[in-house]
C-alpha positions as a printed Julia matrix, in Angstrom:
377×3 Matrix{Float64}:
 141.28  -42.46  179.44
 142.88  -44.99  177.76
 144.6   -48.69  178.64
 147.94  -49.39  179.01
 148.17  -51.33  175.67
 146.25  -48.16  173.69
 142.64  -49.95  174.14
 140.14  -47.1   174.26
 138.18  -48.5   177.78
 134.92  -47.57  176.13
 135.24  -49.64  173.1
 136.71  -52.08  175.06
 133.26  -52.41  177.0
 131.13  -52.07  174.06
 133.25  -54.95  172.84
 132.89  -57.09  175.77
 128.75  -56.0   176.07
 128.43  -57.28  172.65
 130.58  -60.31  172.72
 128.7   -61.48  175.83
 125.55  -61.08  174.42
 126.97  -63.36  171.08
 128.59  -66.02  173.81
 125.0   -66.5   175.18
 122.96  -66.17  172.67
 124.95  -69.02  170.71
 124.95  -71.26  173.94
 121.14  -70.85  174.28
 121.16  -71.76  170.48
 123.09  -74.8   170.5
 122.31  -76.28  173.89
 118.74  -75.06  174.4
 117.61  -77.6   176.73
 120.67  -77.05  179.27
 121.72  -73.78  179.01
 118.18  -71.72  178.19
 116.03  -73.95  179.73
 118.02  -74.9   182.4
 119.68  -71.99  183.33
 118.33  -68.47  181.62
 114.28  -69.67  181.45
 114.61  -70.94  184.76
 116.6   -67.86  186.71
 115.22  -65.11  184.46
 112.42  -65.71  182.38
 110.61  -68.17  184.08
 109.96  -66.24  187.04
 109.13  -63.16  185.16
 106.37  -65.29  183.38
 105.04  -66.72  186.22
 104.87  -63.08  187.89
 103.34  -61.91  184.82
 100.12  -64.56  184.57
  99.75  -64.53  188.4
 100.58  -67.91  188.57
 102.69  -70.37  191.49
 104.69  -71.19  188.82
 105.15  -71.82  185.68
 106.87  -75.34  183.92
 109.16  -75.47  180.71
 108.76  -79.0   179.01
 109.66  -80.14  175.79
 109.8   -76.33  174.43
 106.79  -75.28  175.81
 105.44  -73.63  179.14
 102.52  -73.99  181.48
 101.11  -72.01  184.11
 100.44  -73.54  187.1
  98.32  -72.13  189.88
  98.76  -73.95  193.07
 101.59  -75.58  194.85
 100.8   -79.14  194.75
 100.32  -79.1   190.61
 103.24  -77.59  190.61
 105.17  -80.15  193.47
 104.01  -82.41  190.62
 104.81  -81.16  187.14
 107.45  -82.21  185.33
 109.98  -80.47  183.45
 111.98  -77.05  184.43
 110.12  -75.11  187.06
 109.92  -71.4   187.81
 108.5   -69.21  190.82
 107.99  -65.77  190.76
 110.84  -63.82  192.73
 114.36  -63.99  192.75
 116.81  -66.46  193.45
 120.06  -66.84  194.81
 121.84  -67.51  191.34
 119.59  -64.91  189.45
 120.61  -62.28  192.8
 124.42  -62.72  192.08
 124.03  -62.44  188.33
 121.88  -58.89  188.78
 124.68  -57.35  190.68
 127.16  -58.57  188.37
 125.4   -57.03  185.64
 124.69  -54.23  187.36
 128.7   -53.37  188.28
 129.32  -54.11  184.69
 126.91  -51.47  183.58
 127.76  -48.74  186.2
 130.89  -49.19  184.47
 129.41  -48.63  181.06
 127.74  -45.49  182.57
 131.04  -43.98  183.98
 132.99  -44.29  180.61
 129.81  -42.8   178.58
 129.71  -39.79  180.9
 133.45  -39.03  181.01
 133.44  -39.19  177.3
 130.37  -36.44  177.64
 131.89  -34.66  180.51
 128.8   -34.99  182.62
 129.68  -33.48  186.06
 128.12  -34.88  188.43
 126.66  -33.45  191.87
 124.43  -33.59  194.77
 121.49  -31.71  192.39
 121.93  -34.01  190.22
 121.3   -36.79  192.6
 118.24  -35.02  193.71
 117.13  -34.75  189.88
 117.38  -38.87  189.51
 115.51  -39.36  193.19
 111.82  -38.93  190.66
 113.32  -42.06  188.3
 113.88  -44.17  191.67
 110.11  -43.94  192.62
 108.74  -44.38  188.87
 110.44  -47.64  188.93
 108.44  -48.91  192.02
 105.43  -46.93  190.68
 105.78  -49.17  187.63
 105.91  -52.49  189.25
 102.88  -51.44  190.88
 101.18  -51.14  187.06
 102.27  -54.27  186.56
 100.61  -55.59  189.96
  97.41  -54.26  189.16
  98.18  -55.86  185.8
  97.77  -59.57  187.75
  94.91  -58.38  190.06
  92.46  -57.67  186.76
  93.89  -61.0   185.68
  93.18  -63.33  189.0
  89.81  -61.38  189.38
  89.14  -62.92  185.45
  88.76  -58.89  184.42
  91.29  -59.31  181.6
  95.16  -57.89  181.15
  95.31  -54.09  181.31
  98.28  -54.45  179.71
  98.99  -57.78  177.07
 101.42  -59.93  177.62
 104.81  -60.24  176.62
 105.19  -55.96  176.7
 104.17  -55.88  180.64
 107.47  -58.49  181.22
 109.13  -55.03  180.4
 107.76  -53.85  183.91
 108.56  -57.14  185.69
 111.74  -57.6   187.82
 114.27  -58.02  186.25
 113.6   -56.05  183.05
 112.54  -52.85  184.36
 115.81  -52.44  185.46
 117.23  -52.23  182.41
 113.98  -50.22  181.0
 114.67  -47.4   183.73
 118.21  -47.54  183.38
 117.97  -46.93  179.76
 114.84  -43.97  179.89
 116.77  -42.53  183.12
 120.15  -42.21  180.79
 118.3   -41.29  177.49
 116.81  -38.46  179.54
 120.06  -37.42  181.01
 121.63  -37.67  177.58
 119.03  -35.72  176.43
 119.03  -32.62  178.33
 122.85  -32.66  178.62
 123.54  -32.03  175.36
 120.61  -29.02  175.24
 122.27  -27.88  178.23
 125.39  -27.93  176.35
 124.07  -26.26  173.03
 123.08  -23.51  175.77
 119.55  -24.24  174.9
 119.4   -24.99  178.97
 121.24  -23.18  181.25
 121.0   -25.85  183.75
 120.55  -29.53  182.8
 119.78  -31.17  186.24
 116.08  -29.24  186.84
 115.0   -30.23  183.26
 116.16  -33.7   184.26
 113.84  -33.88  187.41
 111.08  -32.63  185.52
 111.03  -35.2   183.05
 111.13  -37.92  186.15
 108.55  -35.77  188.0
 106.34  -35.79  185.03
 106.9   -39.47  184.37
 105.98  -40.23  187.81
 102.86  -38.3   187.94
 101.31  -40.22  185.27
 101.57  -43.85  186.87
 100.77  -42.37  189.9
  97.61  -40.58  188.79
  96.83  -43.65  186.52
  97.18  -45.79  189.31
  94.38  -44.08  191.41
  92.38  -43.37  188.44
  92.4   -47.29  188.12
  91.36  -47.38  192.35
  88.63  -45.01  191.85
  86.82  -46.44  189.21
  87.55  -50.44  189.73
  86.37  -52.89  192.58
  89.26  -55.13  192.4
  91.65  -51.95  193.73
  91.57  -50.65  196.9
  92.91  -47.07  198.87
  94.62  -47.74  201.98
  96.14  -44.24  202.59
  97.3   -45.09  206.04
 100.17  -47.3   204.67
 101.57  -44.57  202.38
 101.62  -42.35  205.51
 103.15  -44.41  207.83
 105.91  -45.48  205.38
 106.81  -42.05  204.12
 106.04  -40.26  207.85
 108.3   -43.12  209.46
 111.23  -43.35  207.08
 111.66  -39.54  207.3
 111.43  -39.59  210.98
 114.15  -41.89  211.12
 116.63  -39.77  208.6
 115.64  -36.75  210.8
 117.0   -38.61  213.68
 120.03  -40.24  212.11
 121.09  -36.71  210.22
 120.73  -34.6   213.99
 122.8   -37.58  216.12
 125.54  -38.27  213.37
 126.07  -34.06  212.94
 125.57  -33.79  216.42
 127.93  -36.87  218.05
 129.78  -38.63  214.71
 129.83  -35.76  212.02
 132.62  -38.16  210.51
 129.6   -40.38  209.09
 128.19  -37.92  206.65
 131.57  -35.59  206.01
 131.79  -36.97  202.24
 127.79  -37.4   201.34
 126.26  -34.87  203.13
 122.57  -34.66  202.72
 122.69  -37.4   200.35
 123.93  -39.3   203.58
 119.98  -38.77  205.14
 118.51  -39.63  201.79
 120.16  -42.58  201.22
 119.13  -43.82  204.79
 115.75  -42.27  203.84
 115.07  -44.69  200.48
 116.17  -47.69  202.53
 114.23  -46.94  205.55
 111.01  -46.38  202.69
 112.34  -49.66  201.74
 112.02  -51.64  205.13
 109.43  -50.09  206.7
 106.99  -50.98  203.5
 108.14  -54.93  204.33
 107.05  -54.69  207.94
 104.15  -53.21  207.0
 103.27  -55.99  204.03
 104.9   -58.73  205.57
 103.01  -58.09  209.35
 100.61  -55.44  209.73
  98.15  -55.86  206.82
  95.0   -57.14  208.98
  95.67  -54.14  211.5
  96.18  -51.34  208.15
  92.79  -52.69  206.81
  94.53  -54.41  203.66
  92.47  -56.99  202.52
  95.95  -58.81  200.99
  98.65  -61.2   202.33
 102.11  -60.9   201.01
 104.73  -62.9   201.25
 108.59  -62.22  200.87
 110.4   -62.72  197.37
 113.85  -61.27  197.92
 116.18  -63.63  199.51
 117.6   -61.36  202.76
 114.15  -60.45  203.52
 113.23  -64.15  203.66
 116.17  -64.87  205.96
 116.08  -62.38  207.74
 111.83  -63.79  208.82
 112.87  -67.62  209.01
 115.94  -66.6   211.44
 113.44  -64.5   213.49
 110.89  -66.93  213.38
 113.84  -69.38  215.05
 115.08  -67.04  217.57
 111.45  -65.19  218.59
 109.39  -66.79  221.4
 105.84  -67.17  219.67
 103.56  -64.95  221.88
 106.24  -62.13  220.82
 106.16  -62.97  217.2
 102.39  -63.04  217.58
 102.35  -59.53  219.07
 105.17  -57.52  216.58
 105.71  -59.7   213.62
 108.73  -61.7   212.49
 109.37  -58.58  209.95
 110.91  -55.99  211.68
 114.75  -56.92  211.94
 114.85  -56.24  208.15
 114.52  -52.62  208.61
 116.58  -52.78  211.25
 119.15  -54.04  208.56
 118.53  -51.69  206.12
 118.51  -48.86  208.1
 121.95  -49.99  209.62
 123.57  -51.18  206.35
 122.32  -47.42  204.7
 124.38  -45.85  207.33
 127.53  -47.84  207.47
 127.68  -47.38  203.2
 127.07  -43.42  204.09
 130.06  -43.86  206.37
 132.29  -45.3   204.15
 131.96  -42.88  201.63
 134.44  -40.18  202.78
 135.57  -37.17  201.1
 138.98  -39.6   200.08
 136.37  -41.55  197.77
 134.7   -38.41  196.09
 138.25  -36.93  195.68
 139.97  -40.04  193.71
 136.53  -40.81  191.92
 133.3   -38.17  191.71
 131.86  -39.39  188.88
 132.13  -43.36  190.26
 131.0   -42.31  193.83
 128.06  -40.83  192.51
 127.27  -43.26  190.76
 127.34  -46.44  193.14
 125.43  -43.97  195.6
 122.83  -44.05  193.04
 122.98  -47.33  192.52
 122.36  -48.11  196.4
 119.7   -45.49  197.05
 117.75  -47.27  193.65
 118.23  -50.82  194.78
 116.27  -49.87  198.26
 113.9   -46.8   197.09
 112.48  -48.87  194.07
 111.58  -51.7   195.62
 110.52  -49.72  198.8
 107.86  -47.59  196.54
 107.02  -50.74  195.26
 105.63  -52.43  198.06
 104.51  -49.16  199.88
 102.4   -48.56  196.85
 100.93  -52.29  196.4
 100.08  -52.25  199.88
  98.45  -49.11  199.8
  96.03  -50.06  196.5
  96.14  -53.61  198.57
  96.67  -55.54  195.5
């Protein structure tokens, strides 16, 4: 595909990936107080190095940090602060970045004719659940640390598993492995690329996961709250079940261009706000011995507003939690709707991939907090 003025597209994004990177870099080199401290320590990095230490915060002052570990030291400090969890500025720059590199990912597999189909959706669903499996590494990571039991893993290589980074670090093993068996699938080493893909994932997955109750079994500070795992996984597929028979049954329009990846994709979300009820309200009931709080900035709206609207005694009795997966579960099916089979014809390759995108951005963070909750770290 090329541009109207003869541009190859691809170059022109490698040119504009790099360029960016040179714009910033130089900023953050020449006005390091405003433009690194000010604005990429304190959207990006900050928080990331809070999450990492376990701390409330953490300050940036005259070119160095400090971890703070309540609220009033940090009310107090002075200098740049950072909390751990995501703004609204630091929200709106992810997605940006994350459009820009979906682009990137279309133009690198049109230039490998990578064809792209419902199995291969399937194959990626083992990457989506690694990612939240990883997070969880890097939560048992700050429980050693706040139980004074040392790092498991040092620190700065576990910011690699910290939100936002391990984004980019899944994004770049998912594509290597793609890459990878593509082009043995291509040199007819494979006959099939997609199963060899989902194996890799599969594999991937089954190490954190068994490393992650290896570390339960044999350590005090994590616990094994199976119930929460159940519930989660039992729940969300109870509600695809019933969203797949009553759209094929009364509005067969909704899932004419997705198909089954119509039920999955309302399947990862509803993983996704069913584990934030759970976390977020029924803890004490589960038998988790943790409270969480909410770090994305919909799911905290979404509690304040109920906590508004909600007589007490009812907010007392069901939580403030549950519209979220009431808006998840709705938003999953209006995106499944909108994909038609007029979006899959002028696009395949694009669809897919912003249907990947949205079943990641719910199912990660989902298996994330359905996993945390479940070691109740």
């Amino acid at each position: 595909m090329e541009l109207p003025d003869g541009i190859d597209p691809a170059r022109a994004w490698l040119a504009a990936f790099l360029g960016g990177l040179v714009v910033v870099a130089t900023a953050a080199v020449a006005f390091p107080r405003r433009v690194y401290d000010g604005f990429l320590w304190r959207y990006f990095w900050g928080p990331v190095d809070a999450d990492a230490h376990g701390a409330t915060c953490a300050v940036r002052a005259g070119g160095a940090t400090e971890r703070l570990y309540s609220q009033t030291a940090c009310s107090a400090a002075d200098g740049v602060s950072a909390v751990p969890g995501y703004t609204t500025v630091s929200t709106a720059s992810y997605a940006i970045v994350l459009v820009f590199m979906l682009v990137g990912v279309l133009l690198l597999l049109r230039r490998l004719n990578v064809r792209l189909t419902p199995q291969f959706y399937v194959a990626l669903l083992p990457y989506m659940l690694l990612g939240g499996a990883l997070r969880v590494v890097e939560d048992t990571n700050v429980a050693f640390l706040r139980a004074d039991a040392g790092m498991l893993l040092p620190y700065p290589p576990v910011a690699l598993i910290i939100s936002p980074f391990i984004y980019f670090v899944m994004f770049a093993f998912t594509l290597a492995a793609l890459v990878f068996v593509f082009l043995l699938s291509r040199r007819g080493v494979l006959d099939e690329y997609e199963p060899s893909l989902a194996a890799i994932g599969a594999v991937s997955l089954s190490a954190t996961i068994g490393w992650l109750l290896y570390i339960s079994a044999t350590s005090d500070i994590v616990d094994f709250v199976p119930a929460v795992t159940i519930i989660t996984l039992g729940g969300a597929t109870l509600i695809a079940a019933v969203f797949w028979w009553a759209s094929e049954r009364y509005a067969p329009v909704i899932n004419e261009g997705t198909g089954y990846i119509g039920a999955l994709i309302v399947w990862g979300h509803s993983v996704d706000g069913i584990a934030n009820v759970l976390s977020l309200d029924w803890t004490d009931a589960l038998g988790v011995s943790v409270t969480y709080s909410s770090k994305h900035v919909v799911n905290e709206a979404t509690v304040r507003i109920t906590e508004g609207l909600q007589p007490a005694w009812l907010s007392e009795a069901i939580g403030t939690a549950w519209p979220f997966l009431l808006i998840k579960v709705a938003a999953a099916i209006f995106v499944v709707w909108v994909f038609n089979d007029e979006i899959f014809d002028d696009s395949p390759r694009y669809a897919y991939l912003l249907l990947i995108a949205i079943l990641a951005v719910g199912l990660g963070p989902g298996t994330r907090d359905m996993i945390r909750a479940t070691l109740a770290i």
